[in-house]
C-alpha positions in Angstrom: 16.6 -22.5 5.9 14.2 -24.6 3.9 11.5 -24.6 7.0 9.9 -21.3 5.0 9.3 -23.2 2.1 7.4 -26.1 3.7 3.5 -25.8 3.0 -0.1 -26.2 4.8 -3.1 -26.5 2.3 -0.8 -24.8 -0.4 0.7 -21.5 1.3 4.5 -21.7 2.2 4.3 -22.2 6.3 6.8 -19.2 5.9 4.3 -16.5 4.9 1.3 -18.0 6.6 3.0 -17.3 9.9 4.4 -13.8 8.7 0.6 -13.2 7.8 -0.6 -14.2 11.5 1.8 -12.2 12.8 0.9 -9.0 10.5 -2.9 -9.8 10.8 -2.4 -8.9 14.4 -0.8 -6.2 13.5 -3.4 -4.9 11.1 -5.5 -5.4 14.5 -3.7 -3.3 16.7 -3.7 -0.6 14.8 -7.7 -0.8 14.8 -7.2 -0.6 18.3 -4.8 1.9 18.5 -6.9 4.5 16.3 -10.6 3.7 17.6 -11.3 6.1 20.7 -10.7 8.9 18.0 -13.7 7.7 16.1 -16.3 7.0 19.2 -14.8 10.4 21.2 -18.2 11.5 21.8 -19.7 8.5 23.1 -16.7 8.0 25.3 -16.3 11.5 26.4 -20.6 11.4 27.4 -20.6 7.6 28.8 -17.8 8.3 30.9 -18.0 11.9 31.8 -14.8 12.9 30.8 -13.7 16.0 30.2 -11.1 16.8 27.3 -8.3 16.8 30.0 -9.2 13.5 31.1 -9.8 11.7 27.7 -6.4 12.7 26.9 -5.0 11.1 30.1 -6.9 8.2 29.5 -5.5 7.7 25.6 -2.4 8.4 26.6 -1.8 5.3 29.0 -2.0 3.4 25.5 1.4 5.1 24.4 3.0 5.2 27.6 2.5 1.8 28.0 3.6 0.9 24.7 6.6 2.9 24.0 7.9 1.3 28.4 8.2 -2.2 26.6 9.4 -1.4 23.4 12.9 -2.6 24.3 12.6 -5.1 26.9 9.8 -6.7 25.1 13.1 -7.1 22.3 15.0 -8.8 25.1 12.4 -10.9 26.0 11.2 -12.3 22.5 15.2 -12.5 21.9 15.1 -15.0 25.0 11.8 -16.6 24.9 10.8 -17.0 21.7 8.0 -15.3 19.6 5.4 -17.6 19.1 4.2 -17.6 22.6 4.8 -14.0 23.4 2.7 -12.6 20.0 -0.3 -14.8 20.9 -0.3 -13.6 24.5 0.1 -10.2 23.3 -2.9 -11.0 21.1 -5.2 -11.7 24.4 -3.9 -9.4 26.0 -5.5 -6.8 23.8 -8.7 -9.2 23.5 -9.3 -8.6 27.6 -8.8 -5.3 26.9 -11.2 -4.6 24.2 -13.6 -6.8 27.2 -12.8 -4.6 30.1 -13.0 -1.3 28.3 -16.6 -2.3 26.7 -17.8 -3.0 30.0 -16.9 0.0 32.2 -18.1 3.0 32.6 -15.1 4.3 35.3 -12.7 6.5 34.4 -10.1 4.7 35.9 -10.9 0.9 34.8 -11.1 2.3 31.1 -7.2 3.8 31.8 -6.6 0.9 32.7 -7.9 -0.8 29.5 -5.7 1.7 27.9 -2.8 0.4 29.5 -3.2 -3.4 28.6 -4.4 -2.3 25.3 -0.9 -0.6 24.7 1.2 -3.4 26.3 -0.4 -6.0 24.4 0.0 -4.0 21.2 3.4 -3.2 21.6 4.2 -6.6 20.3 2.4 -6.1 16.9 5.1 -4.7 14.7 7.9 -6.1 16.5 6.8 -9.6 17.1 5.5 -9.7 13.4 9.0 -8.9 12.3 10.8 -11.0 14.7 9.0 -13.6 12.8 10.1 -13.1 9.3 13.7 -13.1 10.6 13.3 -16.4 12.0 11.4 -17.7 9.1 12.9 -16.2 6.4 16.4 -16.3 5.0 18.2 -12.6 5.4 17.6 -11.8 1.4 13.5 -12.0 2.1 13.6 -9.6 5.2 12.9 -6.7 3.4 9.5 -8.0 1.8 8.5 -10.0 4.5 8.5 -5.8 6.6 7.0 -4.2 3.5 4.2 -6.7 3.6 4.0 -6.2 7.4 3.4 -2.2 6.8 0.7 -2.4 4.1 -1.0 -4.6 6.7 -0.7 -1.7 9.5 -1.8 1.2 7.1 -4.7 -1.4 6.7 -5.4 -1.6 9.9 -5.5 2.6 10.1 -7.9 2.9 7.4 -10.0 0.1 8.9 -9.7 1.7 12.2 -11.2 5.1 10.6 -14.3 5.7 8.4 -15.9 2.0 8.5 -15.5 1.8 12.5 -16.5 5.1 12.4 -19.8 3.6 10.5 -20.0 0.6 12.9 -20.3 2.3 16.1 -23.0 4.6 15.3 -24.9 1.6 13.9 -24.2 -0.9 16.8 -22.7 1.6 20.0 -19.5 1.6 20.9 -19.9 -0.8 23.8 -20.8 -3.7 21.2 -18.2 -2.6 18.7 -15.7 -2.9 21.7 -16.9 -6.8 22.4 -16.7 -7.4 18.4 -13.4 -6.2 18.6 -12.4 -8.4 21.8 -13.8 -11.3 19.3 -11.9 -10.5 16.5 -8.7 -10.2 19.2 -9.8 -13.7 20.7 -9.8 -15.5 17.3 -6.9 -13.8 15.9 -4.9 -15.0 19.0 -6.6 -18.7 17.9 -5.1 -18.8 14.7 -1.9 -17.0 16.1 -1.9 -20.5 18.9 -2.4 -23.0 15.9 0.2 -21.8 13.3 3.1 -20.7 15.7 1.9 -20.6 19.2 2.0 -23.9 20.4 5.4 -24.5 18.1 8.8 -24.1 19.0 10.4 -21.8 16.7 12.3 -22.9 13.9 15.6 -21.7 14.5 16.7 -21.5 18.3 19.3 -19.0 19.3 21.9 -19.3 22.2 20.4 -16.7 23.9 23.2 -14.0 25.5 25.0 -14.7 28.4 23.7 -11.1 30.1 19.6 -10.2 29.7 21.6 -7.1 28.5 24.0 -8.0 26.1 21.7 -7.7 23.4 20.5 -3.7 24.5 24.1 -3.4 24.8 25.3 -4.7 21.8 22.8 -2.6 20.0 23.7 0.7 21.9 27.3 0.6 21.5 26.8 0.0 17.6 27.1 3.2 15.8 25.3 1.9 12.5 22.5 1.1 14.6 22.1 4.9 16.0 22.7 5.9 12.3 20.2 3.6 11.2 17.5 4.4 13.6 17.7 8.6 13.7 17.4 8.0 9.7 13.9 5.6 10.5 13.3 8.9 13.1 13.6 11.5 10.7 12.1 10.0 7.9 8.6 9.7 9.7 8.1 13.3 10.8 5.8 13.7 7.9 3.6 10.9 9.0 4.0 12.1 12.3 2.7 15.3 12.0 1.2 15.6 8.7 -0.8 12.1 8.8 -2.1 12.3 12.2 -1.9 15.7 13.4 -1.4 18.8 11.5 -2.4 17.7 7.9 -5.9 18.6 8.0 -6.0 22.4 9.8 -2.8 23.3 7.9 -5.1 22.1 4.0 -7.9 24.3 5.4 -5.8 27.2 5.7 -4.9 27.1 2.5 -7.6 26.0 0.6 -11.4 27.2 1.0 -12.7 23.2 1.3 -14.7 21.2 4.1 -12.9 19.4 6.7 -14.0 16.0 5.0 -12.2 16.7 1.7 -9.1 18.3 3.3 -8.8 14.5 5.5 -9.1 13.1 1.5 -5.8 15.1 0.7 -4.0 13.5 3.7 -5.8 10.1 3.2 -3.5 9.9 -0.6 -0.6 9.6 1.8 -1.2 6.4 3.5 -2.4 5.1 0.1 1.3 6.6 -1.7 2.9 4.8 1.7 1.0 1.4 0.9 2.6 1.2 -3.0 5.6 2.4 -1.7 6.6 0.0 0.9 6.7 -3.1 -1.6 8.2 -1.3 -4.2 11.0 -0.2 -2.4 11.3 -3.4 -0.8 11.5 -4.9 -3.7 13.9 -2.5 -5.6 16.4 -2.9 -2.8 16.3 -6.7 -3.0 16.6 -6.4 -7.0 19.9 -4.2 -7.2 21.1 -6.1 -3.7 21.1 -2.6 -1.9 19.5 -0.9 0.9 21.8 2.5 1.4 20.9 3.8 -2.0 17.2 3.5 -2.0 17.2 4.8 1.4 19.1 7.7 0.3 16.9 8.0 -2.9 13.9 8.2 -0.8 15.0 10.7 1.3 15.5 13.0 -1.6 12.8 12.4 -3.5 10.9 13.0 0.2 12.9 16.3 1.0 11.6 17.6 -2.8 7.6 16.9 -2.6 7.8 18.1 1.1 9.4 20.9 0.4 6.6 22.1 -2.5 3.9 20.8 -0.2 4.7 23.6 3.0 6.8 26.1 1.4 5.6 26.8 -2.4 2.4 29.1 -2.9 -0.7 29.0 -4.9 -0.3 24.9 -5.0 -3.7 23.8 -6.7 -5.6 21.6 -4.9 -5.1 18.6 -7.5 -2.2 18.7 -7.3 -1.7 18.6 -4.1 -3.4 15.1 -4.1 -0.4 13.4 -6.3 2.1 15.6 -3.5 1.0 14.3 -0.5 0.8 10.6 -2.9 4.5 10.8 -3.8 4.9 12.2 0.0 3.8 8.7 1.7 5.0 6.9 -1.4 8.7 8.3 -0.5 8.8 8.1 3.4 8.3 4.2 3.0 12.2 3.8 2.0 12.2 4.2 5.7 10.6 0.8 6.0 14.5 -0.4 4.6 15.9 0.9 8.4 14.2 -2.0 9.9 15.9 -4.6 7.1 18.9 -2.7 7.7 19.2 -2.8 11.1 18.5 -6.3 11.8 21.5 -7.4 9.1 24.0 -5.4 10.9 22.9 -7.2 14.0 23.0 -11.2 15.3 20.5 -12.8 15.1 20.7 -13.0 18.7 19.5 -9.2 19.1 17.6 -9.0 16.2 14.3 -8.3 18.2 16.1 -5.8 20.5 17.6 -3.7 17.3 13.8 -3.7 16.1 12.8 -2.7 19.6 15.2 0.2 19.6 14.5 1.5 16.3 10.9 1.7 17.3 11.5 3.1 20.1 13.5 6.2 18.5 11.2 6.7 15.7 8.1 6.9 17.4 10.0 9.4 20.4 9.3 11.8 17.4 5.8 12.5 18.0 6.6 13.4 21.9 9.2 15.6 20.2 7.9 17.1 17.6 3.8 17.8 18.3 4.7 20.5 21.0 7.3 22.0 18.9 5.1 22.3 16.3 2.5 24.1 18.5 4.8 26.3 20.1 5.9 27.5 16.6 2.2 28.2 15.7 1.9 30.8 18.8 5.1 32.1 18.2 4.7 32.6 14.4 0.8 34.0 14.9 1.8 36.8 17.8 5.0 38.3 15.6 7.4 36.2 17.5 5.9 36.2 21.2 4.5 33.2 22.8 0.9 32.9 23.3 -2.3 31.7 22.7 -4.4 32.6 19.3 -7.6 31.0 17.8 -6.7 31.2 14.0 -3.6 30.6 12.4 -3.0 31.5 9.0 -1.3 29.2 6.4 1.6 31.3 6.8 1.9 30.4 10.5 1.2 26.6 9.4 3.8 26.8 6.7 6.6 28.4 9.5 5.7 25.9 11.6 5.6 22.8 9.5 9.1 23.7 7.6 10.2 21.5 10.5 9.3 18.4 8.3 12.2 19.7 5.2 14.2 20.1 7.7 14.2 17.0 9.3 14.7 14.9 6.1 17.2 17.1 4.9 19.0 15.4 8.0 18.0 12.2 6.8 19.8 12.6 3.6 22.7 13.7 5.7 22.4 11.2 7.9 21.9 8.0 5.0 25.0 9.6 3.4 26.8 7.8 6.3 24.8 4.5 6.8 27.1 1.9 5.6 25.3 -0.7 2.9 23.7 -4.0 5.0 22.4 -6.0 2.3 23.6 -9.7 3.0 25.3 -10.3 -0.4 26.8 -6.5 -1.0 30.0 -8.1 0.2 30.0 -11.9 -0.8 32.5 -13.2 -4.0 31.5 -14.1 -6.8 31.2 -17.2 -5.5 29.5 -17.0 -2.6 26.5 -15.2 -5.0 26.4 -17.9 -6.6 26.1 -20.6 -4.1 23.2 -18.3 -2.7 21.5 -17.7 -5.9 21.5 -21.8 -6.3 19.7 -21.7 -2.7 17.4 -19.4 -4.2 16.7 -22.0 -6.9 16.5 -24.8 -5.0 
């Protein structure tokens, strides 16, 4: 597989691709995260109501969570070049149609190709360092992939924020679409108008792959592990971090989202560092199982230990998203256990169960509140206390507890934790050459 190595004006083709392919990525996420910051504009320029501005964001994740797994088939069969720079355009037109409405229903529908466009982001962007990469970069080539995406959620956050009161959120819309357009360009130059490297047979049955998949119990392993191991983003990053800080701490709403901001920066050192640390000892089981302890420990302190001061709950929630990112080794380990063949399909289902979490897990969490608040009856209350926060959020522990459980049983993937002496060394040679 010396087609990685090959180079255009100095960068190894290999990583110039992975890098369109995360760039888009890094992009989507933007998209994903920006009617949070123009809400207001959105919910007057529309005249929406709360109900309706919900129903409208949430044809995004319907959307995308409906392709997850054919869209694995389908870049299995057809290759990814072509389907990641369509997806790019797709969400391009979208960012052009949303802008330039001021329906209800035409925006849902933005929302809707916005979400099947980016549903190709993470999993075309790893499909493409499979192909590209021999199986002993894999594991890099996703950590690089993930610092892009918690990029792209930073970028999608404060400085949009900044940019659509200064321009409107109509223009920032159309700059977006631009940005989409010319991402898809360099997507069409690099890979998109290529074959890629390495063709596949592809399998006999459009299913074979899903079935393959499904009928592997590593692969279920595997993927409830990735599940359980982003609760704490899940909730914690983009839902119940904030309220549950305030109820603790007597701070302003902008320096309690500071607190949960040092987890996405702990998650963007910890996703190359433990990519690199597997591919060092030749490993992925026991980093995955170290991470989930050292998760379960700094979770634990965060929601169930008192009088926390605030500084240190800073390097906590650090070591928090620092620690979930061993989960980023589910993706490596999933595609080694699998052909080649259904590599995109075994990403596409591991997706798919992780981000099932969030349908889980939010209403859970607020049925917990009410119970908690009204001495264990089910209702409605205004103010929770941090006691009722810390009740309900104990389901994050408890989750990766399950993940340690669970990672006691994943069986190690690496590609060379089984090879001879030998073999090592014909591979290390590769390596060298």
């Amino acid at each position: 597989m010396d087609h990685y190595r090959q180079k255009i004006l100095g960068i190894p083709r290999g990583w110039l691709v992975v890098i369109c392919g995360a760039l888009f990525y890094c992009y989507q996420f933007i998209l994903r995260v920006s009617p949070n910051v123009m809400h207001d504009e959105l919910v007057k320029d529309l005249m929406m109501d709360a109900s309706m501005f919900g129903t409208m964001i949430a044809f995004y994740s319907w959307s995308y969570a409906a392709v997850q797994l054919p869209l694995g088939i389908a870049l299995d069969r057809f290759g990814t070049g072509k389907l990641i720079t369509l997806a790019t355009f797709i969400c391009a037109l979208s960012c052009f149609v949303f802008a330039s409405t001021k329906s209800f229903y035409v925006a849902s529908f933005a929302q809707l190709l916005m979400g099947l466009g980016s549903a190709c982001g993470f999993l075309g962007a790893v499909k493409l360092g499979t192909i590209w990469f021999p199986p002993g970069h894999v594991a890099r080539v996703i950590a690089v992939i993930l610092v892009f995406g918690t990029l792209g959620a930073a970028l999608g956050g404060s400085p949009l924020s900044a940019l659509t009161d200064a321009i409107g959120w109509q223009t920032t819309m159309h700059l977006l679409g631009i940005m989409g357009l010319v991402i898809g360009g360099a997507l069409y130059m690099v890979i998109g108008r290529h074959k890629d490297p390495i063709v596949y047979e592809p399998s006999t049955s459009i299913l074979a792959g899903l079935k393959e998949v499904l009928s592997n119990p590593q692969a279920w392993l595997i993927s409830t592990y990735g599940m359980l191991m982003y609760v704490p983003i899940t909730l914690m990053g983009v839902a119940w971090g904030v309220p549950y800080i305030l109820s603790v701490y007597d701070i302003s709403e902008q320096t309690a989202a500071t607190v949960i901001t040092t987890m996405f920066v702990g998650a963007a050192v910890g996703s190359p560092l433990f990519s690199l640390y597997s591919d060092k000892i030749k490993k992925r089981s026991q980093p995955m199982m170290i991470g989930a302890i050292l998760a379960l420990t700094v979770n634990a302190i965060i929601i169930l230990a008192p009088n926390v001061p605030l500084f240190a709950m800073y390097l906590l929630f650090f070591i928090a998203g620092f620690a979930y990112t061993a989960k980023s080794l589910s993706f490596a380990s999933i595609c080694e256990i699998m052909p080649k063949t259904s590599s995109g399909v075994a990403v596409g289902f591991i997706n798919t169960i992780t981000m099932a979490n969030g349908a889980v897990f939010h209403p859970l969490i607020g049925k917990m509140l009410d119970y908690n608040a009204n001495d264990g009856f089910f209702g409605e209350v205004d103010v929770y206390s941090q006691w009722d926060y810390r009740f309900a959020l104990s389901i994050i522990p408890i989750s990766i507890a399950l993940s340690v459980l669970v990672a006691w049983f994943i069986k190690e993937t690496h590609h060379e934790s089984n090879l001879t002496e030998a073999e090592k060394g014909a591979v290390l040679l590769s390596d060298i050459e």
